[in-house]
C-alpha positions in Angstrom: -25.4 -5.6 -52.4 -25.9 -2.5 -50.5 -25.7 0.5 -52.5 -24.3 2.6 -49.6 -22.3 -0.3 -48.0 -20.1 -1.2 -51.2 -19.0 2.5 -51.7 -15.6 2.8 -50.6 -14.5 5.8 -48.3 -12.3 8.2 -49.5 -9.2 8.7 -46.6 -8.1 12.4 -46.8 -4.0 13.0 -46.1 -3.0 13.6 -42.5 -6.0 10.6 -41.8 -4.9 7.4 -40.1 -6.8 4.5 -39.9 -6.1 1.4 -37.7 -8.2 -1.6 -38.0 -8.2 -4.3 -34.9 -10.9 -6.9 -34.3 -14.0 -5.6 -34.2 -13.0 -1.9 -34.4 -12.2 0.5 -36.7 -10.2 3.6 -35.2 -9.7 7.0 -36.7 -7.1 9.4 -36.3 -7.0 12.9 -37.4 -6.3 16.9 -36.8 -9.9 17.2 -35.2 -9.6 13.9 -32.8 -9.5 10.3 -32.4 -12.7 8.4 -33.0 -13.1 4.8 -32.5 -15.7 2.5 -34.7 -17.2 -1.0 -33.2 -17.8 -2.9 -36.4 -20.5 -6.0 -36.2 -19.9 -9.3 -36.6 -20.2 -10.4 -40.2 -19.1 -7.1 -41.6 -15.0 -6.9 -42.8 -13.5 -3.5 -43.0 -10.5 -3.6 -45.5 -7.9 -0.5 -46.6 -7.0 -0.8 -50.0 -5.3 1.9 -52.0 -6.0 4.9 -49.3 -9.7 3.7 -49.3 -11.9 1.9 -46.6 -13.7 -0.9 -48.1 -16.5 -2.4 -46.3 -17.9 -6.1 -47.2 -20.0 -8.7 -46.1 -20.1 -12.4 -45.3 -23.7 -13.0 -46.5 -27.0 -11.6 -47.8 -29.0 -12.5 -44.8 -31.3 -9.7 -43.8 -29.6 -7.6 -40.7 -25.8 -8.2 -42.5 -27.0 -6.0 -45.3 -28.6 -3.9 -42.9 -25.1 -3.7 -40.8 -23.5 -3.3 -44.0 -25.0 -0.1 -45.1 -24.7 0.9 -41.0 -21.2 0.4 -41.1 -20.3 2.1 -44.1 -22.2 5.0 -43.1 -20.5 5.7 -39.3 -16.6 4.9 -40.8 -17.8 7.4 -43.2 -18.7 9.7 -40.5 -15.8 9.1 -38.6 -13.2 9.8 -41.3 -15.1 13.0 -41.9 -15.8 14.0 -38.3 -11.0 14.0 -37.7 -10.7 15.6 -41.0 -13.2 18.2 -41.2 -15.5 18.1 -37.8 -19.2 18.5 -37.3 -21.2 22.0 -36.7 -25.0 22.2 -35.2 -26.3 26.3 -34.8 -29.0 27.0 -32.9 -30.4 30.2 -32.3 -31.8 31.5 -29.1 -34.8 33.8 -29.9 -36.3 35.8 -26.5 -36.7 39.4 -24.8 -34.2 38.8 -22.3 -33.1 35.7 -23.3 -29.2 35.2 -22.8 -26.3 32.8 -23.6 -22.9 32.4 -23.1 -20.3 30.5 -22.6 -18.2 30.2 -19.0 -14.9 28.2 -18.5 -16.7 24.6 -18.9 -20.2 25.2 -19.0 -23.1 27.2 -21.0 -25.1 29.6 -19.0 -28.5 30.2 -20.0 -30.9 32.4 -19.2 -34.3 30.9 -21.0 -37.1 32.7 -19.3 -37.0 30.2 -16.1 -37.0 31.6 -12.6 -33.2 30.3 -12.3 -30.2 30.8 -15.2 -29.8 27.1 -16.3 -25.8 26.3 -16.5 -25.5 22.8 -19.5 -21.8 21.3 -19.0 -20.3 21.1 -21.9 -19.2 17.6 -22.6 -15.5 16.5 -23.1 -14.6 16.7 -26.9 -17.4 19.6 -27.8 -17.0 22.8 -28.7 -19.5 25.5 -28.1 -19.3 29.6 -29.3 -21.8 32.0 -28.7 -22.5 34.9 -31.4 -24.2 37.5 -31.7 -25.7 39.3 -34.9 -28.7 40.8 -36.6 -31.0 38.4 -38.3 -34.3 39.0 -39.2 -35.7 36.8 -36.8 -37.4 39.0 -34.5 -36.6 38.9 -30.9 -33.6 37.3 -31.7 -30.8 36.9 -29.4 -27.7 34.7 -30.3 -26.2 32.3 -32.2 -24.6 28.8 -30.5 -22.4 26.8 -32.3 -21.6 23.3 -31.6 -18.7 21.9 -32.8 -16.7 18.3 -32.7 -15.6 15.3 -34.4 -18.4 12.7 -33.4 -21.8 13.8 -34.9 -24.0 12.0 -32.7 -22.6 13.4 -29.7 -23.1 17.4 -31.4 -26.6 16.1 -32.8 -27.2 14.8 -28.7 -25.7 18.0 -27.2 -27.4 20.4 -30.0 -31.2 18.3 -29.0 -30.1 19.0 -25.5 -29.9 22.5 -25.4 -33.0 22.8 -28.1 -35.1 20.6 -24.9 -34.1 23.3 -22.3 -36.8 25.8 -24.1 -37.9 24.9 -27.0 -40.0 27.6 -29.9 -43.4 28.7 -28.3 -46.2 27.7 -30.8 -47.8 31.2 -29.9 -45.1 33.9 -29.6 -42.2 31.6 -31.6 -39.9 32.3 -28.3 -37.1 29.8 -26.9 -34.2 27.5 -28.9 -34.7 26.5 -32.1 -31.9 25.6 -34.9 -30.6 27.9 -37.6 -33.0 27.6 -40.4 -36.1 26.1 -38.3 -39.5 27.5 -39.4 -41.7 27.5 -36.2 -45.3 27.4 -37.3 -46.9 30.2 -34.8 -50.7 29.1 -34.3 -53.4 31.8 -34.0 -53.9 33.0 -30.1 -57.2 34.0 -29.0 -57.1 37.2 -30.5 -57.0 35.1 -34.0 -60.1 33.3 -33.3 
């Protein structure tokens, strides 16, 4: 048995789970999140837990087993306590922040790049010292699903992302860019 799937999930209080055919959803102070669960996998609530199981040991049910386990898990956590990405944007005259419904950028392009910011996703901009030099601002992403803040945070990291020579552009909070020796180096 799956060592992952057969742990049960912990449901925090103000947490309500409702489990239909072939879905789990979640309720909480951060959102509502709905889970598809595969055929062969059973979800149970026993006890204020979530209890996943499966009909048989063939090769992709324990493979949806652990899968399942692991997104309700999510889930329960994403109402209750949310999910947080930081990037930061690192640039002479690089600029970010947030307008109404969208992020406005200004990356180093000829144009200021404006990202909508999808429905459910919160974004803040910051600014403070680090010792990163060059460094511009701080943008945190926020929301109950974490693969749509994973998706948004890659996003926004595509628009520029670090410079192997001068270590410029978006990278995340704790990323070590690897600057390779110019020509100067050589």
């Amino acid at each position: 048995m799956s060592r992952i799937g057969r742990s049960p999930i912990r449901i925090p209080d103000g947490v309500k789970v409702n489990i239909s055919d072939g879905s789990v959803r979640v309720e909480g102070p951060k959102g509502k999140l709905e889970t598809p669960v595969p055929n062969g996998i059973q979800v149970k609530l026993e006890d204020g837990t979530l209890v996943a199981s499966r009909s048989d040991d063939a090769p992709q049910s324990r493979a949806l087993h652990g899968l399942t386990r692991a997104l309700l898990a999510n889930s329960v956590r994403g109402v209750s306590e949310g999910f947080e990405k930081q990037l930061d944007v690192v640039g002479i005259g690089y600029r970010a922040e947030v307008r109404g419904k969208s992020l406005n950028l200004s990356l180093g392009h000829s144009h200021p790049i404006e990202f909508p910011i999808p429905e459910g996703i919160e974004v803040k901009v910051e600014r403070e010292q680090k010792a990163i030099p060059n460094y511009v601002a701080t943008i945190k992403i926020a929301g109950p699903d974490r693969q749509q803040v994973g998706q948004v945070a890659a996003d926004v990291r595509r628009l520029r992302s670090p410079d192997p020579y001068k270590g410029k552009g978006v990278r995340y909070a704790g990323e070590v860019v690897r600057l390779k020796v110019g020509k100067k180096g050589a």
